[in-house]
C-alpha positions in Angstrom: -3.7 7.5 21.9 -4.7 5.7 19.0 -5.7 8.2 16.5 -7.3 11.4 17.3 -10.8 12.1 15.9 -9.2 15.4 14.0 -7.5 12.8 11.8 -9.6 10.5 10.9 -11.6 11.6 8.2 -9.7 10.4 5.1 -9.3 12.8 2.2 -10.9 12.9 -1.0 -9.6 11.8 -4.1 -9.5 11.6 -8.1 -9.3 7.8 -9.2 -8.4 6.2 -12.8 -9.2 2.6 -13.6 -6.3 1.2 -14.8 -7.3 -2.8 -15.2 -9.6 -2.8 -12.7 -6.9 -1.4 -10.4 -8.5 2.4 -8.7 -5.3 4.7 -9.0 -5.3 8.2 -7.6 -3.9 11.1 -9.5 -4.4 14.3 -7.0 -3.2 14.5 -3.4 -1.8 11.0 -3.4 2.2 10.0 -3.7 2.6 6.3 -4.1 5.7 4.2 -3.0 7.0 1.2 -5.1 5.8 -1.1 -2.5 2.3 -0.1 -2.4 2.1 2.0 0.3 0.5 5.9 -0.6 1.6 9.1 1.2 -0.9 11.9 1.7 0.9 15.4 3.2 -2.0 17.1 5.5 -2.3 20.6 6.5 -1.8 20.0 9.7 1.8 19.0 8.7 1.4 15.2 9.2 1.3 12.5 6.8 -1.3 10.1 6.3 -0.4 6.7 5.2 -2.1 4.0 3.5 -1.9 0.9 1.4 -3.0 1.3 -2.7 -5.8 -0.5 -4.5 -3.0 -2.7 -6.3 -2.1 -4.6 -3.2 -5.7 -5.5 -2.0 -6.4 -6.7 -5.3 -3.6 -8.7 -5.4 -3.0 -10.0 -2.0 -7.3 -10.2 -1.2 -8.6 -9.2 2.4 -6.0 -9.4 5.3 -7.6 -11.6 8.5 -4.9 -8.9 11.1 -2.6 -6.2 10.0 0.0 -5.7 12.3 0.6 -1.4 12.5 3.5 0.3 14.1 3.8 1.4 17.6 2.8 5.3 18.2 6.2 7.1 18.9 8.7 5.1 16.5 10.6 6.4 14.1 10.5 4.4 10.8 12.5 5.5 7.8 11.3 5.1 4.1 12.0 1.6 2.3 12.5 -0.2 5.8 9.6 -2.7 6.7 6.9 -0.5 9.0 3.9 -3.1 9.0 2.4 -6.0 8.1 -0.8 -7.8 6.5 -1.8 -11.6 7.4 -3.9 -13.9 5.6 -4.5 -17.4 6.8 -1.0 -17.7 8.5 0.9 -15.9 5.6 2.7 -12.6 6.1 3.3 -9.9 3.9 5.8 -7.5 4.8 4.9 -4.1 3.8 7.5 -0.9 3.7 7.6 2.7 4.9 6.9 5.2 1.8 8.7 8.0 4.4 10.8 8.7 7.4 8.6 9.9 10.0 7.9 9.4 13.9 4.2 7.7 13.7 1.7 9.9 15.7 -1.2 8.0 15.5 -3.0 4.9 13.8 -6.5 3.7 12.2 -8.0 1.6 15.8 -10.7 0.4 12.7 -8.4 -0.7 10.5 -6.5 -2.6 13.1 -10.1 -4.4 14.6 -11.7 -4.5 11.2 -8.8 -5.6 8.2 -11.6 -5.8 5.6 -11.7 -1.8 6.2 -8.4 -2.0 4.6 -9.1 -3.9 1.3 -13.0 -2.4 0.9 -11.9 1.3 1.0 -7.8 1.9 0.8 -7.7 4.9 0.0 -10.9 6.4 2.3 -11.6 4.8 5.9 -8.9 2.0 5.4 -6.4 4.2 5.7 -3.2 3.2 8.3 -1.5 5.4 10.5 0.0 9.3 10.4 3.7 10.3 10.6 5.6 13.2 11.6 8.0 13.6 8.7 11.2 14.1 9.1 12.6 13.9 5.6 9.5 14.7 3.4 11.1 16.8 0.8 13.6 14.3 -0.2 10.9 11.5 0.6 8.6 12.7 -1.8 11.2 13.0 -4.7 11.5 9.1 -4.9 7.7 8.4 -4.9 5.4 8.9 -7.9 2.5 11.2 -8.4 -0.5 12.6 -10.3 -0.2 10.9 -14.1 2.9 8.7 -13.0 0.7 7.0 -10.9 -1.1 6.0 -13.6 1.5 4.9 -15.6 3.5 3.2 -12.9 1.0 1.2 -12.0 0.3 0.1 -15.9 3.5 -1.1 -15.7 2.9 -3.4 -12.3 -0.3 -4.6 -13.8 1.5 -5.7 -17.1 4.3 -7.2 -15.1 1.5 -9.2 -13.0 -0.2 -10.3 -16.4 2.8 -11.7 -17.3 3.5 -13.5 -14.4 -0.1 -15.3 -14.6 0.6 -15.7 -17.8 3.9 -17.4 -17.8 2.9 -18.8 -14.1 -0.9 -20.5 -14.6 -1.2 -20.1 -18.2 -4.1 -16.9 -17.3 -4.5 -14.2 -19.6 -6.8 -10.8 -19.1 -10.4 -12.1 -18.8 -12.5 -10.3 -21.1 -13.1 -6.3 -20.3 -9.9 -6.1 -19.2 -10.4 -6.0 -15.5 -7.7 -8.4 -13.1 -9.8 -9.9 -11.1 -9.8 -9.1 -7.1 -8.0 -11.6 -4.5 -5.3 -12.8 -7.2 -3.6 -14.9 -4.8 -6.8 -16.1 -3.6 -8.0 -17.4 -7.2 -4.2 -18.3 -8.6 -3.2 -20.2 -5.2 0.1 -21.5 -7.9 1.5 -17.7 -7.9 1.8 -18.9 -3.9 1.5 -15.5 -1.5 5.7 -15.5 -0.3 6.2 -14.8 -4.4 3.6 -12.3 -4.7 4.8 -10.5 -1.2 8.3 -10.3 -2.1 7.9 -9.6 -6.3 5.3 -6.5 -5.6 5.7 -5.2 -2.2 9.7 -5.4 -0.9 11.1 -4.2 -4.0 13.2 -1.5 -2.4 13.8 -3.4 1.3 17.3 -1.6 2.5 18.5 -5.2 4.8 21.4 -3.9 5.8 19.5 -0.9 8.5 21.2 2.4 7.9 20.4 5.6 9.5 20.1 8.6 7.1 
């Protein structure tokens, strides 16, 4: 089974531009390493990657997606994107046993950097933590104002990296790594998207 047509319509959304970056405030919890969690009525959780890490890393050429019946626990690495060779380790934003996975975003990557949020969308868990999950991901207005904070922290490593400063409307351009090849991708991956990588596996 590799996702069942009752879960694949993606659900909608309320998004803020917050330098160019889309942000949703409603039905979407984000982790700190760019993944989002949406809790479905069904009981499930839909997972996803956010705006930020499209625009930063560009469009994958494979993403590599878990395997349907694993458990994967929140912070630990659950999948993967790959561009031109390059890997970018991506982790879990909560426990769960995966149920099924996006077969479109697995043939067609682009899926995944065009529309994150919509039909780009990854894979569905059944939680088995989600209460406590949930408390250590962000949501509605911290959204915003965590991912402020990212974008500031990325100006200032193109600033004090490549000499680049916010071009003029205040919009980061997409495909960072792709126009600031200096930044390299392996700093990018590990600065942004392994921030809270437990190394040392421990079950909870």
């Amino acid at each position: 089974m590799t996702g069942a047509s009752c879960e694949t319509r993606a659900p909608r959304h309320q998004l803020v531009d917050v330098y160019g970056f889309q942000v949703p405030t409603d039905i979407y919890y984000l982790h700190r390493g760019h993944t989002w969690a949406v809790p479905e009525d069904s009981g499930l959780v839909r997972v996803g990657l956010d705006a930020f890490s499209q625009k930063i890393l560009g469009p994958a050429d494979e993403v590599q997606l878990p395997e349907i019946g694993k458990t994967y626990y929140q912070d630990h690495v659950c999948l993967a994107l790959f561009r031109e060779g390059r890997k970018a380790s991506i982790e879990a934003p909560v426990d769960g046993i995966i149920t099924s996975i996006n077969p479109r975003a697995r043939q067609s990557p682009g899926l995944i950097h065009g529309d994150p949020y919509g039909e780009g969308w990854l894979f569905t868990v059944q939680p088995t933590n989600l209460p406590q999950n949930l408390d250590q991901l962000f949501y509605g207005d911290s959204n915003v104002t965590w991912i402020e904070q990212e974008a500031q922290r990325l100006l200032f490593i193109l600033s004090t990296t490549v000499g680049a400063a916010l071009p003029m409307g205040g919009v980061i351009l997409d495909d960072v790594c792709g126009h600031y090849p200096r930044l390299t991708w392996r700093r990018l991956a590990k600065e942004f998207f392994l921030t809270n990588l437990i190394k040392d596996w421990k079950k909870r």
